[in-house]
N, C-alpha and C positions, 0 to 999 in steps of 0.2 A: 521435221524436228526443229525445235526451237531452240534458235541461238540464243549463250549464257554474254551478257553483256555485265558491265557496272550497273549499279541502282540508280536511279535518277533523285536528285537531290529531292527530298521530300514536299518543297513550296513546289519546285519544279512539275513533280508529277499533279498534283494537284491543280495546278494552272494548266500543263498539260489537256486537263480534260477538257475544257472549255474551246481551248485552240484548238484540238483534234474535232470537237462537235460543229468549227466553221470548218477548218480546212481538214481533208485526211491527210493522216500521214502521209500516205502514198498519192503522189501526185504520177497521174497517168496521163498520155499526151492529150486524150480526150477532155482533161482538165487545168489544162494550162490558160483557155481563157477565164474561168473562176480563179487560177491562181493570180492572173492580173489585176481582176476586181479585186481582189483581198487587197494584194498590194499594193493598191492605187488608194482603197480605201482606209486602211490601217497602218502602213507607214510612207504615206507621202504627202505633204505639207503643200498647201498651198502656197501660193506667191504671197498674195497679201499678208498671211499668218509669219509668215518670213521675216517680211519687209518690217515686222513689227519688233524685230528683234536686231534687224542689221539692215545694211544697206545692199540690196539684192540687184544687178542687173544682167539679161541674155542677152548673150553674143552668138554668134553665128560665124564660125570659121572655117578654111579652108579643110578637107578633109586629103588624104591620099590623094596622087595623080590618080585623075579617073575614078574616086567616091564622090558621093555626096558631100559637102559641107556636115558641121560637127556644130550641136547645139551645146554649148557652155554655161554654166550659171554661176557668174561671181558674185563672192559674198564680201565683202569688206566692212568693218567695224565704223560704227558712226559716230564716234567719239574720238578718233584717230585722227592728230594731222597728218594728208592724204600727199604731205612730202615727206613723211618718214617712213621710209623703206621697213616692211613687216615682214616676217618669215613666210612661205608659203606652201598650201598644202593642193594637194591633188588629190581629188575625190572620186572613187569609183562605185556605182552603185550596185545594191547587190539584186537577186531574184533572178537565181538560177537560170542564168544566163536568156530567157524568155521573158522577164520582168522587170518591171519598175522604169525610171527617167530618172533625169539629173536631180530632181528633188525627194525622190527617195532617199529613206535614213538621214535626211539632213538635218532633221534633229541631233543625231549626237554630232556632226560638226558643229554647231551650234554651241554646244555644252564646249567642246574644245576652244574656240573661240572665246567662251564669254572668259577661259582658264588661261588662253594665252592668244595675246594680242595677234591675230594674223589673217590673212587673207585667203580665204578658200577660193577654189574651182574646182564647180562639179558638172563631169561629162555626161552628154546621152548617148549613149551607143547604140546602134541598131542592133533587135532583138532576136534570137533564134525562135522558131526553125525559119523565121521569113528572110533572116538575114545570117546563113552560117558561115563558121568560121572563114575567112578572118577579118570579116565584117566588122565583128565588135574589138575584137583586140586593135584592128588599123586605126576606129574610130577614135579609139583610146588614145595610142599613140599620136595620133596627129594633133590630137588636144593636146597632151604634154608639150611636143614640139613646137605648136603653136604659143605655149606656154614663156616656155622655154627664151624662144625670141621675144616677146611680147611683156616679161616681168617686171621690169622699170616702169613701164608707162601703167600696169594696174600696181603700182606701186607695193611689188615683190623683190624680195632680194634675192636675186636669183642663185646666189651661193645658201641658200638658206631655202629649200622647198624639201618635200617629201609626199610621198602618196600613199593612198590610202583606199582602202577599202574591205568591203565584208562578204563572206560567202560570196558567190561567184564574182563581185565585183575584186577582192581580195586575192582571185585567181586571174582575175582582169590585169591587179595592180600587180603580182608577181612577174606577168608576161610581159606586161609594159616593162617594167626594171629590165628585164631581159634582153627587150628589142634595144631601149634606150645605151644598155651595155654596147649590144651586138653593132648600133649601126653610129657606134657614136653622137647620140639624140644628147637634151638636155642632163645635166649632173645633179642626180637626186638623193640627198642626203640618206634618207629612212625610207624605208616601208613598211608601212603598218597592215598586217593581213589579219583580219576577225575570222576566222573558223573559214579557211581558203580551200577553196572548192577546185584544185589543182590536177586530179589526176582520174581521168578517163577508166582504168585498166579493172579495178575492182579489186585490187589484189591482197590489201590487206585485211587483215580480219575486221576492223572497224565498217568496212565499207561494204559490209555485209552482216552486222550482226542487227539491225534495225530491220523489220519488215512490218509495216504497221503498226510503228512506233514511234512516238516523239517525234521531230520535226525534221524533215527531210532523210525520207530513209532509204534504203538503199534502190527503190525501185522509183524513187523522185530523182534520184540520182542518175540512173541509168535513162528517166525520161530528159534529165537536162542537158547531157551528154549527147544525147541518140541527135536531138533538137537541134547542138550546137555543130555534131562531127558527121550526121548520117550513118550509114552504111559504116565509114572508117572509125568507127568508136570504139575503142577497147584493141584495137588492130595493132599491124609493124609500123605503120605508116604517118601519124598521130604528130605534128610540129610541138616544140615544145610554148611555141608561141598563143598555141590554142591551151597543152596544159602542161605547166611548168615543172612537173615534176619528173617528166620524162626530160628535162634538162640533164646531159651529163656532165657540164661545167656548171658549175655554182660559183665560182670565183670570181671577184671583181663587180658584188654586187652590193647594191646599198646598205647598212646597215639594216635589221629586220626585227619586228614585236610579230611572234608568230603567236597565235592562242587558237584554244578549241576546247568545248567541253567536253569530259570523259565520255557521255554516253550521246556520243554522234558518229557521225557516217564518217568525216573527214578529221579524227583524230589523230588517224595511226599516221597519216598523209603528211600531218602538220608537223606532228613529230620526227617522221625523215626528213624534211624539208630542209628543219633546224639544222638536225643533225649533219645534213651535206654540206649546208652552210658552212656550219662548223670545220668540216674536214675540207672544206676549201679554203679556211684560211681568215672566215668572215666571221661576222659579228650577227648572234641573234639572239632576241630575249627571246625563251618559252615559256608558256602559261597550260597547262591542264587544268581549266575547274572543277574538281571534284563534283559529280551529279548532275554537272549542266550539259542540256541539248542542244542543242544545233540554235543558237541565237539567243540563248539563256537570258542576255541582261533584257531582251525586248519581250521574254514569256513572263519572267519576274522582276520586272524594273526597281522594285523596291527592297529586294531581298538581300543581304548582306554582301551574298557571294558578286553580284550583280554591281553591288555598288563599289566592292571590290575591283572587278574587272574596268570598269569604269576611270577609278582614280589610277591604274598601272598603267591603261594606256595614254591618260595624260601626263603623269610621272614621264613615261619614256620619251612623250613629243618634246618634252619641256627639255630633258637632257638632251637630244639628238638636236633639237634645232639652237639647242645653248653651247654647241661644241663650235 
């Protein structure tokens, strides 16, 4: 039986056809080395094309006792005296917890950047199913931490940082706020989650009304999950540090820019999220785009709704890092 979802914004479905003709909806485990290529080839930026926009250098730092070292790529403005302390962001990338590196979606850093003066890092975290849970969330965190001690000297204000990220990096950036809460790590202003890939369980209707449809649907979903948790995916057992929304404390977390288009897998997700936020006490903007799927402003970068979503979540860096 076919699940009744929302309509897809009309530019939406239209571009839709094109993206579904490279990638399918449904990403199955069998295709998660093409969904690298895609996202190696379609949103990740080379070094040099970077470097033409800002001043780009890799760091290599300590990871977890007993991980690997954590590859970093900071970004700082070239036009900046590099002794006036800039605000600072933390960047998590997205692709469903199997995809992408630190220069994935750095484009839209970039655009934040060119909107307000500051200094990015963006982590790489080791990728599911080669590396699962809690490989990538540690990875994360010891970058922040690293961070953390380290913001003076890449000339960061360390009262002035916030994280960031989209789809599963977004659920990366939730966990991290979580650990950083739990174990008293660096104090980070905001967090910005793009359509946050947060919860494991299936349980809302959103996270299941897609099956061969629009972008990331419920059975890419369950391959990301399956990827990052094994066997324990959907189970009692599930940390909230792998996905945040099995958090039962939400209190005492950074400020939050939650969004997600109406007709996506991790809507309904997004929308509790807030909403616990809320009842703990906390501060979160929410955004539903009417029609938009699963990463809308990168299916129609030029479409209203798109440019929309774009300028709110520079609006909210601008307020959160101006407080």
């Amino acid at each position: 039986m076919t699940k009744v979802h929302p309509p897809f914004d009309p530019e939406v479905a239209a571009a839709l056809v094109a993206v579904n003709g490279a990638l399918p909806s449904s990403i199955t485990p069998d295709l998660i080395g093409l969904l690298r290529e895609m996202t190696d080839a379609g949103y990740t930026m080379g070094l040099d094309e970077i470097r033409r926009h800002v001043h780009a250098e890799e760091l290599t730092v300590p990871g977890r006792a007993g991980d690997p070292d954590v590859a970093l790529l900071v970004l700082r403005p070239t036009d900046r005296d590099p002794a006036v302390a800039l605000p600072g962001l933390y960047f998590i990338h997205g692709g469903g917890m199997v995809a992408g590196n630190h220069r994935t979606g750095i484009d839209g850093v970039l655009e934040w950047m060119a909107a307000i003066p500051m200094v990015a890092v963006s982590v790489e975290y080791r990728l599911a199913p080669e590396h699962p849970h809690p490989a990538p969330v540690e990875d994360c965190y010891a970058g922040l931490a690293w961070l953390g001690e380290h913001a003076a000297g890449l000339g960061i204000d360390p009262d002035r940082m916030v994280i960031a990220g989209g789809s599963a990096g977004a659920g990366l950036a939730a966990a991290t706020a979580l650990a950083a809460r739990d174990r008293g790590g660096p104090r980070v202003r905001g967090q910005l989650l793009m359509c946050p890939m947060i919860d494991d369980r299936a349980l809302t209707p959103s996270s299941t009304e897609l099956v061969g449809e629009g972008v990331w649907d419920s059975v890419s979903n369950a391959t990301g999950w399956s990827s990052l948790l094994g066997p324990a995916a959907g189970g009692p057992d599930v940390s909230p540090y792998a996905a945040p929304a099995r958090a039962t404390d939400l209190s005492g977390l950074p400020s939050a820019f939650i969004e997600a288009g109406s007709v996506e897998t991790f809507r309904d997700e997004s929308v509790d999220y807030a909403s616990r936020i809320w009842q703990a006490g906390g501060q979160a903007e929410l955004h539903v785009w009417p029609g938009g799927c699963h990463g809308f402003d990168g299916v129609v970068p030029a479409a209203p709704m798109s440019r929309e979503a774009r300028a709110a979540r520079v609006n909210w860096l601008r307020r959160v890092l101006a407080e």
